[in-house]
C-alpha positions as CSV (number, residue, x, y, z in Angstrom):
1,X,193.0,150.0,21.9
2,X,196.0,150.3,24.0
3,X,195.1,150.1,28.0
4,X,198.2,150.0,30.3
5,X,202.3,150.2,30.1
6,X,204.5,147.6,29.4
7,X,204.5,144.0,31.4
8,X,206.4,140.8,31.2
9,X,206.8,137.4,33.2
10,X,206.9,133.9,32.2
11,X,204.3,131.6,31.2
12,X,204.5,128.1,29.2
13,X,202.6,127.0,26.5
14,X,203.0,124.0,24.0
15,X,203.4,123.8,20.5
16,X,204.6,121.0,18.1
17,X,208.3,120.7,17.7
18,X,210.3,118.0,18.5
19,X,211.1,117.9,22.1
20,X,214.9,117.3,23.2
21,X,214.6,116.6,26.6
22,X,212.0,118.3,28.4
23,X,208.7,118.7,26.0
24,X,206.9,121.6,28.2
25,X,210.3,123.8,27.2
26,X,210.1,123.7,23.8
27,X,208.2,127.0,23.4
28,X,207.7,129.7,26.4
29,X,205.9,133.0,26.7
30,X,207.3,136.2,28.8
31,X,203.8,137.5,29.9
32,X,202.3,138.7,33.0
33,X,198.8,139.9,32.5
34,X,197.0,141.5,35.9
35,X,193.9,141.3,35.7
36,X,191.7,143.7,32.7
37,X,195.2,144.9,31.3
38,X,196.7,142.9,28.3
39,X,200.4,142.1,27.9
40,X,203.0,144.0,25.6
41,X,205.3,141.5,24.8
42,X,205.9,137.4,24.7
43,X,209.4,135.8,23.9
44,X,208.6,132.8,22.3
45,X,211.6,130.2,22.7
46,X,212.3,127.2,20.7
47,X,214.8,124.1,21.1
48,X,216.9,124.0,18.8
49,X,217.1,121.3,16.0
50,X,220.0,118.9,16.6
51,X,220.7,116.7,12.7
52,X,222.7,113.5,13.1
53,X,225.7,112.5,11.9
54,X,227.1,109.5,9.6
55,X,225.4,106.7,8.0
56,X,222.5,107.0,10.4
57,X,221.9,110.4,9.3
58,X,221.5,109.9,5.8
59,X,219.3,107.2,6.6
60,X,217.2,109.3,9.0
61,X,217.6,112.3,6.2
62,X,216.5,110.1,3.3
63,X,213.6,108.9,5.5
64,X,212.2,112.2,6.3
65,X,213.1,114.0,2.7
66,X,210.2,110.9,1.8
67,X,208.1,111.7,4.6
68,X,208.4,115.4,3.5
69,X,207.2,114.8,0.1
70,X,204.2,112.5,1.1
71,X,202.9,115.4,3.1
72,X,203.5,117.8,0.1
73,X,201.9,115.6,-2.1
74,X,198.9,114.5,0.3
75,X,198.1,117.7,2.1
76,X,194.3,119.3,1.5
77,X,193.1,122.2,0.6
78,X,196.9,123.1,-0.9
79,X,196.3,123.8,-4.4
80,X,196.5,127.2,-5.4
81,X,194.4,129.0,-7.6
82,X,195.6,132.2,-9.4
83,X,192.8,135.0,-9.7
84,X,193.2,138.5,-11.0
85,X,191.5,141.5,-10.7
86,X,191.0,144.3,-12.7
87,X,191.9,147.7,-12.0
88,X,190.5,149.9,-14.5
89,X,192.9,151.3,-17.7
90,X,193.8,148.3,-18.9
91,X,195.4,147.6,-15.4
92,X,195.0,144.3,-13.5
93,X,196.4,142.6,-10.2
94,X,197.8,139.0,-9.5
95,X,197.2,137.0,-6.6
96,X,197.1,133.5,-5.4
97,X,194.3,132.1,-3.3
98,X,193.8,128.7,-1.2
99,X,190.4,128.1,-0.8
100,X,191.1,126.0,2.9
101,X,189.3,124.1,4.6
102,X,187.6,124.4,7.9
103,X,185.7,127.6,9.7
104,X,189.4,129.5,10.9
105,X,189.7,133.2,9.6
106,X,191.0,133.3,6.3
107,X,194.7,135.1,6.1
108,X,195.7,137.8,3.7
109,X,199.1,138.0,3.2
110,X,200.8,141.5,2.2
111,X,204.6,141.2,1.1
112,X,207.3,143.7,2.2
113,X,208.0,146.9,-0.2
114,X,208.7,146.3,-3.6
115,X,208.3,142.5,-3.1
116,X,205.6,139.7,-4.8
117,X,203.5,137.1,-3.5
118,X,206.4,134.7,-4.5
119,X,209.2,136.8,-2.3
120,X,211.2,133.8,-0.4
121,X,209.4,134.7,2.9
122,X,205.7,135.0,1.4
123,X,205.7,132.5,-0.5
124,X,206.7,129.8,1.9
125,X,204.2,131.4,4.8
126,X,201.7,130.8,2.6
127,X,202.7,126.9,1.5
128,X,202.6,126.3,4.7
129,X,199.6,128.1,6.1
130,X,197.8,126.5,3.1
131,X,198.9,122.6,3.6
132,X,197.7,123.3,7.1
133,X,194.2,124.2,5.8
134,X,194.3,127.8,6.0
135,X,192.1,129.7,3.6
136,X,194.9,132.6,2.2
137,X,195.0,135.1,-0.4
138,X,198.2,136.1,-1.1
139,X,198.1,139.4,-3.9
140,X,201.2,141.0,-5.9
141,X,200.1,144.9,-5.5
142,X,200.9,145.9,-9.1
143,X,202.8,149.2,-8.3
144,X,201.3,150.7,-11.8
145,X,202.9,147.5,-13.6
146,X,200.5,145.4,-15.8
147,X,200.4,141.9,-14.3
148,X,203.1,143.1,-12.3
149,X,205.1,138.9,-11.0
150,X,208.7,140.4,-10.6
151,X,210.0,142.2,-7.5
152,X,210.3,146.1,-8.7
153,X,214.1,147.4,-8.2
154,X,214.8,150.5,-6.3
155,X,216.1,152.3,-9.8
156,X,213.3,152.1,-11.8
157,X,211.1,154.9,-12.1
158,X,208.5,154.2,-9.3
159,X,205.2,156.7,-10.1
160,X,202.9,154.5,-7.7
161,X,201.9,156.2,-4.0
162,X,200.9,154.6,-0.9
163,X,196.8,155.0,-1.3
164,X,197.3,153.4,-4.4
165,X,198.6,150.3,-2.5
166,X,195.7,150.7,0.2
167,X,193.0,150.7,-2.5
168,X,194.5,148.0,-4.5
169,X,194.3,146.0,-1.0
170,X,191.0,146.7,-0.4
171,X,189.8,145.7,-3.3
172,X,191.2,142.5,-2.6
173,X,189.3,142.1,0.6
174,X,186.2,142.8,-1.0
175,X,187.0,139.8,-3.6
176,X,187.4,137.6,0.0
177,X,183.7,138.5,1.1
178,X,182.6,138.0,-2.3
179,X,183.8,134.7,-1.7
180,X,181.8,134.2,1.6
181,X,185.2,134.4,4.1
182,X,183.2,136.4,6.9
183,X,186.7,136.5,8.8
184,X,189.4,137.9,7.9
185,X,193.1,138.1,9.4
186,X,195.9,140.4,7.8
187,X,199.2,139.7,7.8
188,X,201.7,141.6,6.6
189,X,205.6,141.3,5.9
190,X,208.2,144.3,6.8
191,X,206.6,147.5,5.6
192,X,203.5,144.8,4.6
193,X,202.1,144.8,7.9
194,X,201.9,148.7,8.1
195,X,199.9,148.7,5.0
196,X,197.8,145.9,6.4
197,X,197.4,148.0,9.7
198,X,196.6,151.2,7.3
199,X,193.9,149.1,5.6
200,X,192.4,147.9,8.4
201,X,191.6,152.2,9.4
202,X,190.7,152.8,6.5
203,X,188.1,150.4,5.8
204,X,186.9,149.6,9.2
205,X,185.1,146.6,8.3
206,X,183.6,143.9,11.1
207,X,185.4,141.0,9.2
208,X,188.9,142.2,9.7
209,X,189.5,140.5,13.3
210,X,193.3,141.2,13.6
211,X,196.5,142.4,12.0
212,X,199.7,140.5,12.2
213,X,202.9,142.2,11.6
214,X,206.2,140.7,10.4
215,X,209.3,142.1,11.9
216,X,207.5,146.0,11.6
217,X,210.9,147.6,11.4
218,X,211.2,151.3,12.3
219,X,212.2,153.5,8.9
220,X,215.1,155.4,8.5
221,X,214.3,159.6,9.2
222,X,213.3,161.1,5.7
223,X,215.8,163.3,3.9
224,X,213.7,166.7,2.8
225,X,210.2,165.6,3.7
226,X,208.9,169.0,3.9
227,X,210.3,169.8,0.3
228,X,208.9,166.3,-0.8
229,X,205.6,167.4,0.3
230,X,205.8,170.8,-1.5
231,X,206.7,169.4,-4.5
232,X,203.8,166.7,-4.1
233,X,201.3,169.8,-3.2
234,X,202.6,171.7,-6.4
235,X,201.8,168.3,-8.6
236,X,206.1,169.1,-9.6
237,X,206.3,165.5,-11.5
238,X,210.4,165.5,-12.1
239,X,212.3,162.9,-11.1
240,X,214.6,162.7,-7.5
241,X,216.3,160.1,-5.5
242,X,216.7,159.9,-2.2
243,X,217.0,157.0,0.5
244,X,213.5,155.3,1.3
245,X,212.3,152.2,3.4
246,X,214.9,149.2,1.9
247,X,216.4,151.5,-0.9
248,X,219.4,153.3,-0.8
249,X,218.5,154.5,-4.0
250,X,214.7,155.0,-4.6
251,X,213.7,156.9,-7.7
252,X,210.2,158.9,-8.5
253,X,208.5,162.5,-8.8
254,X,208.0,164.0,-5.0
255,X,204.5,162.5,-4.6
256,X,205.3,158.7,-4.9
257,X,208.6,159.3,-2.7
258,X,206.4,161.7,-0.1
259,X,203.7,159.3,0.2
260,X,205.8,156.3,1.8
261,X,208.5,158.7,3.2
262,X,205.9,160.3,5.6
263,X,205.1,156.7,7.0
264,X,207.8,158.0,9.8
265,X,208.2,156.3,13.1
266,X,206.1,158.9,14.6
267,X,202.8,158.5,12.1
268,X,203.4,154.4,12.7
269,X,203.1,154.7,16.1
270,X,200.0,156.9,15.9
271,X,198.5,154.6,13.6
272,X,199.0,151.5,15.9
273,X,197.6,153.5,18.9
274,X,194.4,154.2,16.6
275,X,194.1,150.9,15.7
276,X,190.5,149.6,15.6
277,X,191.2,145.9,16.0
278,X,193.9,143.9,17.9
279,X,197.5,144.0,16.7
280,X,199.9,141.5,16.9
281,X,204.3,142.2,16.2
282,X,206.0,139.1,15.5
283,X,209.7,139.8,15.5
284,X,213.4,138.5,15.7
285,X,215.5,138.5,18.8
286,X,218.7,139.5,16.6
287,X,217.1,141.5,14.0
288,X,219.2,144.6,14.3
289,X,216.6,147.1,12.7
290,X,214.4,146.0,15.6
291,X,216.0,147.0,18.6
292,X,215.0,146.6,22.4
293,X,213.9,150.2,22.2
294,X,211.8,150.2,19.2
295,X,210.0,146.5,20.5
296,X,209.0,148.9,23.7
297,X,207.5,151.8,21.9
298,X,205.2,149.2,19.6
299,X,204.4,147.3,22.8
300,X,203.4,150.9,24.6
301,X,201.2,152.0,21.3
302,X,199.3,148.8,21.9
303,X,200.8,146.2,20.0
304,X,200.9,142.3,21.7
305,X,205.0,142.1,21.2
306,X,206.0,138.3,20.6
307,X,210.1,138.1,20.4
308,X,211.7,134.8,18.5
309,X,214.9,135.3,20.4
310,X,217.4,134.1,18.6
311,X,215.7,134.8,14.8
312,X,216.6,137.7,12.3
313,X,214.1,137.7,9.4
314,X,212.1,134.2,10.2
315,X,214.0,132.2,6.8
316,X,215.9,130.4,8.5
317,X,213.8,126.9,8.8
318,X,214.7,126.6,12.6
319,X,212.7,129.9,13.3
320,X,210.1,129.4,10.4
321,X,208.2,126.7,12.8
322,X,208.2,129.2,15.4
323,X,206.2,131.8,13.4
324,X,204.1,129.6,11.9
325,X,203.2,128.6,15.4
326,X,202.6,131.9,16.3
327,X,200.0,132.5,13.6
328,X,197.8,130.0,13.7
329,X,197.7,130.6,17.3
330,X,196.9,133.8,16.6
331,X,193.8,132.6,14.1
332,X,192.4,129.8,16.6
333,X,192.4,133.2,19.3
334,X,190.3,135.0,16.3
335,X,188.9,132.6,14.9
């Protein structure tokens, strides 16, 4: 739970990148933290990645492509295994699970709206979380799709709702403690870390021990919510578009459109507030749909802010090292 306002200074801490000319700069942390109050926000600053030039480069390149590929091939506890689940009708779910090594919190990793387990983002979090010995299960909600493994466009006819995805995710929790993981860390991409953080009150479970949030971008103000939930109440099952989460175009009867579109900026930020275990924001310094603003009011509903100044949506390599950082500091804290 949320205890104080907002606070910031400036704090050092290390992590692994190569240094450039002064190693304890590599990586700093805005923070201030008086005593029995917890900070809002950290910016989290990394040195950028100079490449040589000429002959020496491709020398140095061809070196470390090798060196690259000897760690892919050599690291433990990488290999995936793909599980399913079954959902009842005929349905069943998708995921991919690394079993880890080590006693750290295993990582459950929820992709953005509409996405898979094999979105660019996703899937390469959870590469490298795994070669790193990170137990992770990383589902493909199904959306109502059988063995769903595609990304689902904004077009198609979308007749899945919100508590669908919720369920579907617990049920995939359940599968990790059927597996003995006793610890459990959610982490979720875009709209994945509000259904993480939705999961996490609805099942209120002692293993859960955090929620990590991927760039939780504020939605866009819902076009006719209060006819959308109307139409939902009346079980009306036409068709309608209208503009929802990344879709200019989404396309559904009321109650699949109603049951993300009322995930407004306002019921976020209650949610957060309410949160029953500690939540963590990860986001991009230039990511536009995360403004200074937005950042503040997460911060203020009890989130622990940490700002990659100069990232957008964490693909780019340069910033990848930084969130990956970020994490598994984030599990040794939990764990």
């Amino acid at each position: 739970m949320h205890t104080g306002g907002s606070r910031i200074g400036v704090t050092r801490c290390p992590v692994h990148f190569p240094p450039r000319s002064d190693p304890g700069n590599v990586h700093k942390a805005v923070w201030n933290d008086p005593p029995g109050r917890r900070p809002w926000t950290q910016e989290v600053a990394v040195t950028p990645v100079h490449f040589p030039r000429g002959r020496t480069a491709k020398r140095q390149c061809a070196a470390f492509a090798l060196l690259v590929l000897g760690c892919l091939s050599s690291a433990g506890g990488s290999a995936a295994q793909t599980v399913h689940l079954k959902l009842g009708a005929g349905q069943h779910a998708e995921a991919r699970y690394y079993p880890g090594r080590g006693d750290r919190p295993a990582v459950m990793l929820v992709h953005d709206f509409l996405a898979t387990a094999e979105g660019t983002l996703t899937d390469t979090l959870a590469r490298r979380l795994a070669r790193d010995g990170v137990a992770l299960l990383v589902p493909t909600l199904s959306l109502g799709v059988l063995g769903r493994r595609a990304p689902l466009p904004c077009e198609a006819v979308h007749l899945h709702v919100f508590e669908q995805d919720i369920a579907e995710l617990r049920r995939w929790v359940e599968w990790l403690l059927g597996k003995g993981r006793t610890r459990i860390v959610l982490v979720g991409q875009r709209f994945g870390g509000w259904q993480a953080l939705a999961l996490a009150q609805r099942l209120l479970s002692p293993a859960l021990q955090a929620v990590i949030m991927i760039s939780p971008r504020m939605p866009g103000q819902a076009r006719d919510l209060a006819a959308l939930r109307t139409a939902a109440a009346q079980g009306r099952r036409e068709l309608v578009q209208r503009p929802l989460l990344s879709c200019q175009r989404f396309v559904g009867p009321a109650d699949s459109i109603y049951s993300y579109a009322s995930w407004d900026a306002a019921r976020m930020l209650d949610a957060l507030s309410a949160a029953p275990i500690a939540v963590r924001a990860i986001v991009g310094g230039r990511d536009t749909s995360l403004d200074a603003a937005w950042r503040q009011r997460l911060g203020d509903a009890g989130a622990l802010v940490q700002l990659v100044p100069d990232a957008v949506d964490f693909r780019d390599p340069r910033h990848l090292g930084a969130l990956l950082e970020l994490i598994v500091a984030s599990l040794m804290i939990e764990g």
